[in-house]
C-alpha positions in Angstrom: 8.9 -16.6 19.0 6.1 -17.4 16.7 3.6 -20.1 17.7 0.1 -20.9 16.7 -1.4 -23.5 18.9 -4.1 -25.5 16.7 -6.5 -26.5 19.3 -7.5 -23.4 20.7 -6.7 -20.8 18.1 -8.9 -21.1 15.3 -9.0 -19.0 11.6 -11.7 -16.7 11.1 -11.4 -15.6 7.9 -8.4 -15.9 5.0 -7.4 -14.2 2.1 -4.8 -13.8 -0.6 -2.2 -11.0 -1.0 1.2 -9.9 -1.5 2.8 -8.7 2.3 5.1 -5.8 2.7 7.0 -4.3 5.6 7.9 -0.6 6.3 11.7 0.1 6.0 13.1 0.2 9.4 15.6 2.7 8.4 14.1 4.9 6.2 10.5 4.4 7.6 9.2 5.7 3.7 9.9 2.5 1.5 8.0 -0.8 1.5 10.1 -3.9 1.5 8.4 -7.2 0.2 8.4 -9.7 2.5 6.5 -12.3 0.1 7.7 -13.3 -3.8 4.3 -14.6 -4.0 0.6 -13.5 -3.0 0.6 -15.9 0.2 -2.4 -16.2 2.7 -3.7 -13.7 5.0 -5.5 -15.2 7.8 -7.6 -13.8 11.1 -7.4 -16.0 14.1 -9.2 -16.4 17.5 -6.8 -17.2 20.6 -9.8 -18.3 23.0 -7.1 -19.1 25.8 -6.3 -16.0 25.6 -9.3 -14.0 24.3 -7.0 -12.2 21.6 -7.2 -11.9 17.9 -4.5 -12.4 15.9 -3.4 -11.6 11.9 -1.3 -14.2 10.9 1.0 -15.1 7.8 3.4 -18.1 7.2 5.9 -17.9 4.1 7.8 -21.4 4.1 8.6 -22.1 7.5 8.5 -18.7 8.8 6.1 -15.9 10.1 5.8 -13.1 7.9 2.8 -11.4 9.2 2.5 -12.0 13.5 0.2 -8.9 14.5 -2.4 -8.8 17.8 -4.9 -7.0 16.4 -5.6 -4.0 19.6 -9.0 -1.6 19.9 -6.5 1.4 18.5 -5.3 -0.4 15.4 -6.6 1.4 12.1 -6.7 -0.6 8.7 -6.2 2.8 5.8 -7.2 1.7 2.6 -4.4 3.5 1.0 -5.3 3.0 -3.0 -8.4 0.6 -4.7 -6.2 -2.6 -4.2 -3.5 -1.5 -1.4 -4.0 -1.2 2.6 -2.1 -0.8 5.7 -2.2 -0.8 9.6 0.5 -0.2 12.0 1.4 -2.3 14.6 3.4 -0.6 17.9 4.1 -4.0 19.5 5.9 -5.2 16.3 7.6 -1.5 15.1 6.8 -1.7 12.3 4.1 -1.2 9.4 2.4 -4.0 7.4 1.1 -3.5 3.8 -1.4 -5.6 1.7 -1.6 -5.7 -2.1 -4.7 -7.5 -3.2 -5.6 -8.3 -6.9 -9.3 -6.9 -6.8 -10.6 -4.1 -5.2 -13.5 -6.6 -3.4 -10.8 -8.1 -2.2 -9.2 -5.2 -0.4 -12.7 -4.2 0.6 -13.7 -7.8 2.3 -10.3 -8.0 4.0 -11.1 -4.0 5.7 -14.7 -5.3 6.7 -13.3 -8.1 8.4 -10.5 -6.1 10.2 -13.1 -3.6 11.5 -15.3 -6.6 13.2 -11.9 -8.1 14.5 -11.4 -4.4 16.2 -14.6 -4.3 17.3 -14.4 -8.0 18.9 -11.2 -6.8 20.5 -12.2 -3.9 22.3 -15.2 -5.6 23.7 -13.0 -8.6 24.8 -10.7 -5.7 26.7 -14.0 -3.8 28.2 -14.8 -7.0 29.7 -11.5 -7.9 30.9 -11.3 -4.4 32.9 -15.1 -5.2 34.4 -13.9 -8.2 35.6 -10.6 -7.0 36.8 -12.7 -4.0 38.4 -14.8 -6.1 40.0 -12.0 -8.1 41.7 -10.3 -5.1 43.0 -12.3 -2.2 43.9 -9.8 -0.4 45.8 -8.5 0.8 42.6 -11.5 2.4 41.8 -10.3 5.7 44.0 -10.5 8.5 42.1 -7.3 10.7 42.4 -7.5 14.2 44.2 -7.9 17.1 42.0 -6.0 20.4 42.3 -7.9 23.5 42.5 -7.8 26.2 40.7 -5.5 28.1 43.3 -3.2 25.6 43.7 -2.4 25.6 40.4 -2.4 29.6 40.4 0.5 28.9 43.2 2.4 26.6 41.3 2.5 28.1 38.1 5.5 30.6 37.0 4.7 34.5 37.1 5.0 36.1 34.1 7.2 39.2 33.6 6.2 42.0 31.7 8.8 44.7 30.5 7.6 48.0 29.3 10.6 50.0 27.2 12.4 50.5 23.9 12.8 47.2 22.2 9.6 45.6 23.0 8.4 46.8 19.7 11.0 44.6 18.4 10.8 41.5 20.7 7.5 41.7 19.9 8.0 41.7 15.8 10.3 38.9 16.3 8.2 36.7 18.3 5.6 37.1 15.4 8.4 35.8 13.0 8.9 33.1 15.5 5.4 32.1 15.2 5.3 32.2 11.4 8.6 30.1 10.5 7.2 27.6 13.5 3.4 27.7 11.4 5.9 27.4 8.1 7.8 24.5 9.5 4.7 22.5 10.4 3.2 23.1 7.0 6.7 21.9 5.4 6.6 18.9 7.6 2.7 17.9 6.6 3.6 18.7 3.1 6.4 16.2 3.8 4.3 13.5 5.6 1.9 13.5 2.9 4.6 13.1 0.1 6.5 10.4 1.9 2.7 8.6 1.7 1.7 9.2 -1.4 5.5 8.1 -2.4 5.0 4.8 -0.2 1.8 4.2 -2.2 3.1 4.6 -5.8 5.9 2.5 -4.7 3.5 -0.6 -3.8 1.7 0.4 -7.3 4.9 0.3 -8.7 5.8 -3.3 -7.6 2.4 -4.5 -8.4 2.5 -2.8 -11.7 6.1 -4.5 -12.2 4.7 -7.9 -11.2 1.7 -8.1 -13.7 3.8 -7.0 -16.2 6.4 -9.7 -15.5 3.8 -12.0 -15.5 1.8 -10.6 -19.2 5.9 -11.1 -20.6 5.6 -15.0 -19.1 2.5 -15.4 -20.6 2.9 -13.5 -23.8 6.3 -15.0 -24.9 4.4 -18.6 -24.0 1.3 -17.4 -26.0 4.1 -16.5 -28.9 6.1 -20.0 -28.9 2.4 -21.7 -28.5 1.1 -19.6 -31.7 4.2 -20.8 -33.7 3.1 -24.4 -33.1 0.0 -23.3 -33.6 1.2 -21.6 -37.5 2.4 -24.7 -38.4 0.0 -27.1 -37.0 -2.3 -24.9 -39.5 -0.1 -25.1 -42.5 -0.2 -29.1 -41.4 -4.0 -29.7 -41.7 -4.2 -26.7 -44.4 -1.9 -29.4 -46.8 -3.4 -33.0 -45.3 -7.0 -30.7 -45.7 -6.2 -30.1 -49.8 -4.8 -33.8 -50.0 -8.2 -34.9 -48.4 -9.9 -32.9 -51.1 -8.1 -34.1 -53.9 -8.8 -37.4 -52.6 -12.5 -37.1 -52.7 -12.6 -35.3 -55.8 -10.6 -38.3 -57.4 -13.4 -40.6 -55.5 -16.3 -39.1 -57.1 -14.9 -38.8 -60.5 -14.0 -42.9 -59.9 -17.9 -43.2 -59.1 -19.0 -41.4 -62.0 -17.3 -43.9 -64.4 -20.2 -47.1 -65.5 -18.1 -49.6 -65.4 -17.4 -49.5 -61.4 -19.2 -52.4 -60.4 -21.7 -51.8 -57.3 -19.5 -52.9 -54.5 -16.8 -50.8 -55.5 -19.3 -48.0 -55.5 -20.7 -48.9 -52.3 -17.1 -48.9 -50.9 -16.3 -45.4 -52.6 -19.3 -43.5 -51.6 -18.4 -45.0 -48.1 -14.3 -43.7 -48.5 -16.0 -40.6 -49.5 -18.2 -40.2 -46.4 -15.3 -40.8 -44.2 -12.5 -38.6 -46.3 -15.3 -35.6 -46.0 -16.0 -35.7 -42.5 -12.2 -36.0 -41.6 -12.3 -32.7 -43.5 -14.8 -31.3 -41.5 -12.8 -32.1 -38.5 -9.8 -30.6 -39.8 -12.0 -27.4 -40.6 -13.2 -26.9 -37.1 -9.7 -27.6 -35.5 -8.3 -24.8 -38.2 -10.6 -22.1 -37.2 -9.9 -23.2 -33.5 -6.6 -22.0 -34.0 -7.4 -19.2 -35.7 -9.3 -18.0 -32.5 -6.2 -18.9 -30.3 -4.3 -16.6 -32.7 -6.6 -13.9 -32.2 -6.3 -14.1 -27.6 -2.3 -13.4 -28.5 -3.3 -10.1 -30.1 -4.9 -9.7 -27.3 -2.7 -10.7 -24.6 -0.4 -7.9 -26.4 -2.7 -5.2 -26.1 -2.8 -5.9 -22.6 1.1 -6.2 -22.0 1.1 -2.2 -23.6 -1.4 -1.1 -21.4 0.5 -2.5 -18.6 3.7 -0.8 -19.9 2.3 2.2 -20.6 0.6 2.2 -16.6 4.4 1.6 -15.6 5.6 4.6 -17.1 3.1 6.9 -15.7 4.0 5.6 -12.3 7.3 5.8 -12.5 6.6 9.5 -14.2 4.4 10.2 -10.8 7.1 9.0 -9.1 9.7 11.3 -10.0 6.8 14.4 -9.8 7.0 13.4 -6.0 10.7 12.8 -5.7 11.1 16.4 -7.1 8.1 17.9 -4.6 9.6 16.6 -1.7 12.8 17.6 -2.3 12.0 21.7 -2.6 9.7 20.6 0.3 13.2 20.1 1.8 15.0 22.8 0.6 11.7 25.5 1.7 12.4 23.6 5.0 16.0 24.3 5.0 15.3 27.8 4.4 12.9 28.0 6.9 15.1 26.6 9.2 18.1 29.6 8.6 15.3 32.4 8.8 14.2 30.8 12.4 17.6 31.0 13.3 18.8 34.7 11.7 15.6 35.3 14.3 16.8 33.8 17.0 19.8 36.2 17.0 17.8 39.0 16.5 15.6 38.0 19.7 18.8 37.5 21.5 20.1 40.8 21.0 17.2 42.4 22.0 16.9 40.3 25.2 20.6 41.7 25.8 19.4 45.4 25.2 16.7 44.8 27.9 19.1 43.9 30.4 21.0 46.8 29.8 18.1 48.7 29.8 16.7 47.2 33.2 20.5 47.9 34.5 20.0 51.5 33.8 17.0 52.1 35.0 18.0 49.9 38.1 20.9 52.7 38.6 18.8 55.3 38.1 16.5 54.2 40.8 19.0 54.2 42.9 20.2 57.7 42.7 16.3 59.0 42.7 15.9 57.5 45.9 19.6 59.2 47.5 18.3 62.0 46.8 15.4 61.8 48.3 16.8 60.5 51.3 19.2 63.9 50.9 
């Protein structure tokens, strides 16, 4: 059961990412275990002198791992990384928005590691030091003893060990061929893992460019005719003032009135000033839609090449399965053969054994 006890177990260092979890079944796909980019946190049990990585997503742990001396953090792609944890079974991936990110996070898991195995080399001193009776060394075996127990080999000189020997050379390519199927497998199945992370990150900015594309869209129609608006009340102002001035041209205005229009006029132009400035303000929002477009294809276009790298690795692994398959049927075609020749031996040895046998009657004749 998860539990973080506040007053001893402190955070070290936090960070925001998006948490996946090797497929128990599979062991090849990542499942999300966050909708969200949720916090990352290191913390210090000082009860217990253990470090810990923790995550909480609502009212449940999503991330629980004891970080151990043997634990290795793989930077797996420039914004993706990974460790396994044995105590959990099971795999934890990150997904981080920058690469400084990613990189700050791996920093601060190799110090963590580092604080861990100290922690444990002092643990054993003192543990040492309160027992030394388990400081005996064990007995070692010498090299005759070992001679004695070990299994004597039997050699066979005769017909087929031409051909015992041809198949065990087989034998010992299909087994090199197998363990070359089975890294080229390994190695697909990670690189597969990895495009599948890039995949759902991919999928996720480009869920969130459509939010904020089709928001830019409805905000630029407002925008359009908020334009058209102060476009029209902008002429109106215009005509306004021209009608103004041509009033103040006339003699028979008296001063006060031309006071009061010069005034009007004043006013009328800088309300069209302000109008001016707030129409090439949206002119400028128009232009970071364009933009916001351009970055929504991009996205797309990174989408389809990942889903196209994708299927490029689907269709490696799966003659990597079929070579394996093959592979597989050759081994055993040579096992058959190996058998038989083991069975020609024995009748061979038989032979010979009866042949012995009658050399040596008559001798004794």
């Amino acid at each position: 059961m998860f539990s973080l006890h506040r007053e001893r177990e402190q955070p070290m260092y936090s960070a925001k990412a998006h948490v996946f979890q090797i497929d128990p079944a599979t062991k090849r796909n990542w499942l999300p275990a966050s909708k969200h980019a949720v916090t990352v946190s290191f913390f210090y049990d000082a009860g217990r002198s253990v470090y810990r990585i923790i995550s909480v997503g609502g009212t449940k742990a999503i991330i629980n791992s004891t970080v151990t001396p043997n634990m290795t953090f793989t930077k797996t792609s420039h914004k993706f990384g990974q460790w396994a944890d044995s105590r959990a079974n099971t795999v934890y991936g990150l997904g981080f928005s920058t690469e400084q990110q990613l990189q700050q996070f791996a920093d601060q898991f190799k110090e963590v590691k580092e604080a861990a195995r100290l922690s444990r080399e002092k643990s054993q001193e003192r543990f040492e030091l309160a027992n030394p009776g388990l400081n005996i060394a064990a007995p070692e075996l010498s090299q005759e003893s070992m001679d004695r127990h070990s299994p004597p080999l039997l050699t066979v000189n005769g017909p087929g060990e031409e051909k015992l020997f041809r198949s065990k050379s087989a034998e010992v390519e299909l087994t090199v061929e197998k363990e070359r199927v089975k890294k080229m497998l390994s190695e697909g199945s990670m690189c597969e893992i990895n495009l599948e992370a890039e995949l759902f990150s991919l999928q996720d900015s480009n869920a969130k460019l459509v939010e904020a594309l089709q928001e830019a869209n409805s905000s630029a129609e407002q925008w359009k005719k908020q334009l058209a608006e102060y476009q029209e009340e902008t002429d109106r102002l215009r005509d306004q003032v021209a009608e103004l001035e041509a009033q103040l041209g006339h003699p028979a205005a008296g001063e006060t009135g031309g006071e009061e229009l010069s005034q009007s006029v004043e006013e009328l132009r800088a309300l069209v000033s302000a109008k001016e400035q707030e129409i090439h303000s949206l002119q400028s929002k128009s232009t970071d839609v364009g933009e916001l477009q351009k970055e929504r294809e991009e996205a797309m276009q990174r989408l389809q090449d990942v889903e196209r790298r994708n299927t490029e690795l689907e269709d490696k692994v799966q003659s990597a399965e079929n070579t394996l398959a093959t592979s597989r049927e050759e081994q055993a075609q040579a096992e058959v053969e190996v058998r038989r020749v083991i069975e020609v031996l024995d009748v061979k040895i038989c032979d010979l054994s009866d042949l012995r046998q009658s050399l040596a009657k008559l001798i004794d004749k």
